[in-house]
N, C-alpha and C positions, 0 to 999 in steps of 0.2 A: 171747545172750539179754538184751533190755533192761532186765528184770525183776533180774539179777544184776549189770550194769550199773551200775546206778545204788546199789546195797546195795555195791559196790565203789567206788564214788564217794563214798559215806560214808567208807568205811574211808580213801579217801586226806585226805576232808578233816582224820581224825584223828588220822591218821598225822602230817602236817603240820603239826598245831598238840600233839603230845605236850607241848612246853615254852612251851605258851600256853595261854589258855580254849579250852576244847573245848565249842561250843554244842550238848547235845542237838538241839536243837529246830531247830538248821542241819541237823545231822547226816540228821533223819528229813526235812526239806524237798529235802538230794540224794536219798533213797531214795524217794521222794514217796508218803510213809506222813507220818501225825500219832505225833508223839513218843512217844505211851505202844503204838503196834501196831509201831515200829522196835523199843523196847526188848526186848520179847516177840519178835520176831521174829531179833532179833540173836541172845537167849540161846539160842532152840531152834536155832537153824542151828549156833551155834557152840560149843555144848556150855556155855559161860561166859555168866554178867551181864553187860552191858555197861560197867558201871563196874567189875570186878573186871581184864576184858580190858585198859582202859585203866591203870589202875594196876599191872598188871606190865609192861606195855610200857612207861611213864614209868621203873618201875624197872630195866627191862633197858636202856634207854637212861642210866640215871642210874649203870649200873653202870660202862659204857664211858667215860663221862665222870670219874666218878673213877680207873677207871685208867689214863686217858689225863693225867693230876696236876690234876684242876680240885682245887678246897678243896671238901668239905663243904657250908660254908653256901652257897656259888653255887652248884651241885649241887639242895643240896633249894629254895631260891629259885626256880631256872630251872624247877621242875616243882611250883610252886605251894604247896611249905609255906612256912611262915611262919614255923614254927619246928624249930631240930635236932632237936628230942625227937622230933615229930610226925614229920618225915622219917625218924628212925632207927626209928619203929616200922613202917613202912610198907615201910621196907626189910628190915629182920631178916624182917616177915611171907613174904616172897619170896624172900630169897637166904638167911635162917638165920644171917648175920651181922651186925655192924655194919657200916655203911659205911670207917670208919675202914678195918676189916679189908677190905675192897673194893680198897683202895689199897696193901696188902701182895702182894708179887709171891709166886705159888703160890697166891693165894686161888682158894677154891673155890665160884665163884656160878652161878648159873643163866641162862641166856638165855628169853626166848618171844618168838620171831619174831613178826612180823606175818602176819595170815592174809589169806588173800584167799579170796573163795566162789566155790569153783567146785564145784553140786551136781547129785550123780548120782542120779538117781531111781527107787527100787529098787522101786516097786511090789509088795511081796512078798506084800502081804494086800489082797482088795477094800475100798475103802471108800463105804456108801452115803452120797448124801446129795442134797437136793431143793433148789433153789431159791425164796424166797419174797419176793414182794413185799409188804412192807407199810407202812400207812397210820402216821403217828405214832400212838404211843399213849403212857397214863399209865401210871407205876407206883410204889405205895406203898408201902416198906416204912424197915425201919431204916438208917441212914447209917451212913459215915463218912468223913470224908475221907483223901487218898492223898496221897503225898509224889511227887513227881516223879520220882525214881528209882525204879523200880516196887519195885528186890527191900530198899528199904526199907520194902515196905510186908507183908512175909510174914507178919509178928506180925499186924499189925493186921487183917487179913481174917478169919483163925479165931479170935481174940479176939473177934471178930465177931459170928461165928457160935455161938462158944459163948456168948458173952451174950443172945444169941435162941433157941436150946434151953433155956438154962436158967432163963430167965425168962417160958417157955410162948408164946411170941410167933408160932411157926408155925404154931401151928393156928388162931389168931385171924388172920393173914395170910390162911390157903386160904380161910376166912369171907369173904373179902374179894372173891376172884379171882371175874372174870366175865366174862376176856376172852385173848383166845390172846396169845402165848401161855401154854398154862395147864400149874401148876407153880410150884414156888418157883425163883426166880431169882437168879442171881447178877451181877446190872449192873455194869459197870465201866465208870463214866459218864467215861469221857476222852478227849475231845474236844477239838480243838485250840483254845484261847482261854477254856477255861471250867475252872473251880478242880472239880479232879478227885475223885472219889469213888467209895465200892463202896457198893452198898445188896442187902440180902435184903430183896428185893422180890415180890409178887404185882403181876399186868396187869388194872388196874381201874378204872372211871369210877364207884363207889359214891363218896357223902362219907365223909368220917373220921369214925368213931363218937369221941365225947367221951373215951373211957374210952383212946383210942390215940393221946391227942395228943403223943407222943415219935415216931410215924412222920413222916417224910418223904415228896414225893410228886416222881418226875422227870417229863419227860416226851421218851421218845424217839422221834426225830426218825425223818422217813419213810426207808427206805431198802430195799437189799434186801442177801436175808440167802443166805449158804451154811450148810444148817444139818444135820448130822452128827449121828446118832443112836450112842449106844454102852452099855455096862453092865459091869460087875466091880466090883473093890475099889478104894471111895474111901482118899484122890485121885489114888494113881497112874494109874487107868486112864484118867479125864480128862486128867490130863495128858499121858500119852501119844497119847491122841487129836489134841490140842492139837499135840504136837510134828510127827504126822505130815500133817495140815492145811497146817501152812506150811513145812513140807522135802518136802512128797511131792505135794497134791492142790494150793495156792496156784500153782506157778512155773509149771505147763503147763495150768493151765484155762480161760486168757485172761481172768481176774479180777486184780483188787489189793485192799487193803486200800483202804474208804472210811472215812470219818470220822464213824465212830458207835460204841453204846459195844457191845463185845465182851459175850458173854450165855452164862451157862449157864442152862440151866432142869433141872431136879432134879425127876424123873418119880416114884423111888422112892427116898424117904429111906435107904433100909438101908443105911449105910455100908459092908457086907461082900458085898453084893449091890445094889448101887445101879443106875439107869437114869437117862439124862440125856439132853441133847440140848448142842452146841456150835453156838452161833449168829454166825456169821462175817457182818460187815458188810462186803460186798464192791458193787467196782462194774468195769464192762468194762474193759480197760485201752486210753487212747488214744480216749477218750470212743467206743466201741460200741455198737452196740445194743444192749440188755439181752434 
């Protein structure tokens, strides 16, 4: 399957470079995804972040190395700290020891092989979902910016979010909305070349009333969308929708990820009974017809 192919052509390239820079942004260029839909799509397939998988493998490799008699300092050098302290907290988080102790024959560390994807598709529950075409459109709401490593950014989104609850800013938003799609949105503007950001957003061509000049306005770009309707308890139930999108309905529906920004829309606020929609930026794979 070319689709796994090339997400295994990632993995070699970082395989490869454990005791060098490891380029995100190469990495999602072999998967032929934009770097913030590799990262996402790495975590859901393989259970792990992307940079956590990386750093036990630097240190499962850094373990072999010291017990094979490297020193210490060459050790965390060859896998990018800078400094012992930094490298022995990186290792205790992983193996529960110090490195030092690494080097003591009987020591008791851990291994985490390299994985490789190979996914079986278990269908076990229908999932709806409709295809849409659409035209760019605007949308305004509050900002903020994202860090390039997506799961540095877990704080910062419902920090977010509760600063827009709690400062009444959602129902002044829905005042706003006058265009589909319609609902409060959750944009994850990251796209490849442009300084990344989440925004709780409404879809609008109104001006900004004076009284809301702290909103932001993006504008997302034409595309078409896979988009998957679901409901339960916020957030796991989104997210699991989420995970089963790109392990289950992405690898066999002759779509890939395109290079736009990823969307929830949030049909009913009630965190314990919620309704949503997951908006998948998808395009044929191997330029097809749409």
């Amino acid at each position: 399957m070319e689709w796994l192919d090339r997400l295994n052509d990632a993995l070699n390239y970082m395989e490869q470079n454990l005791d060098g820079e490891i380029d995100y942004n190469k990495a999602a260029q072999l998967a032929c995804c934009s770097t913030f839909h590799f990262q996402r799509m790495f975590s859901y397939i393989a259970g792990v972040p992307l940079s956590e998988y990386i750093r036990r493998r630097r240190m499962t490799m850094a373990a072999f190395n010291l017990q094979n008699g490297d020193k210490v300092l060459d050790v965390a050098l060859r896998y990018g700290y800078e400094s012992p302290t930094s490298f022995n907290r990186a290792f205790q988080s992983v193996h529960g020891v110090a490195p030092s102790v690494a080097q003591r024959e009987n020591a008791i560390l851990k291994a985490f092989p390299r994985i490789s994807f190979k996914i079986t598709i278990k269908g076990e529950a229908e999932m709806d979902y409709r295809i849409v075409k659409k035209e760019a459109f605007r949308v305004v709401g509050l900002s903020s910016p994202l860090e390039k490593e997506i799961e540095q950014n877990f704080q910062a989104v419902p920090l977010l979010w509760q600063r827009a609850a709690e400062s009444g800013l959602i129902p002044k938003l829905c005042g706003l909305m006058n265009q589909e799609p319609r609902g409060v949105l959750g944009v994850s503007a990251c796209m490849s070349g442009e300084d990344w950001a989440y925004y709780i957003a409404v879809a609008s061509d109104k001006p900004l009333p004076a009284e809301l000049s702290e909103l932001s306005e993006y504008n997302v770009p034409a595309c078409t969308w896979a988009v998957f309707p679901g409901e339960g308890t916020m957030p796991l139930s989104i997210q699991e929708l989420e995970k089963r999108i790109v392990t289950e309905w992405l690898p066999t529906s002759g779509y890939e990820y395109a290079d736009a920004p990823d969307i929830e829309v949030y049909l009913e606020p009630d965190p314990a009974n919620a309704k949503f929609e997951v908006w998948l930026p998808v395009r044929k794979k191997n330029g097809g017809a749409e």
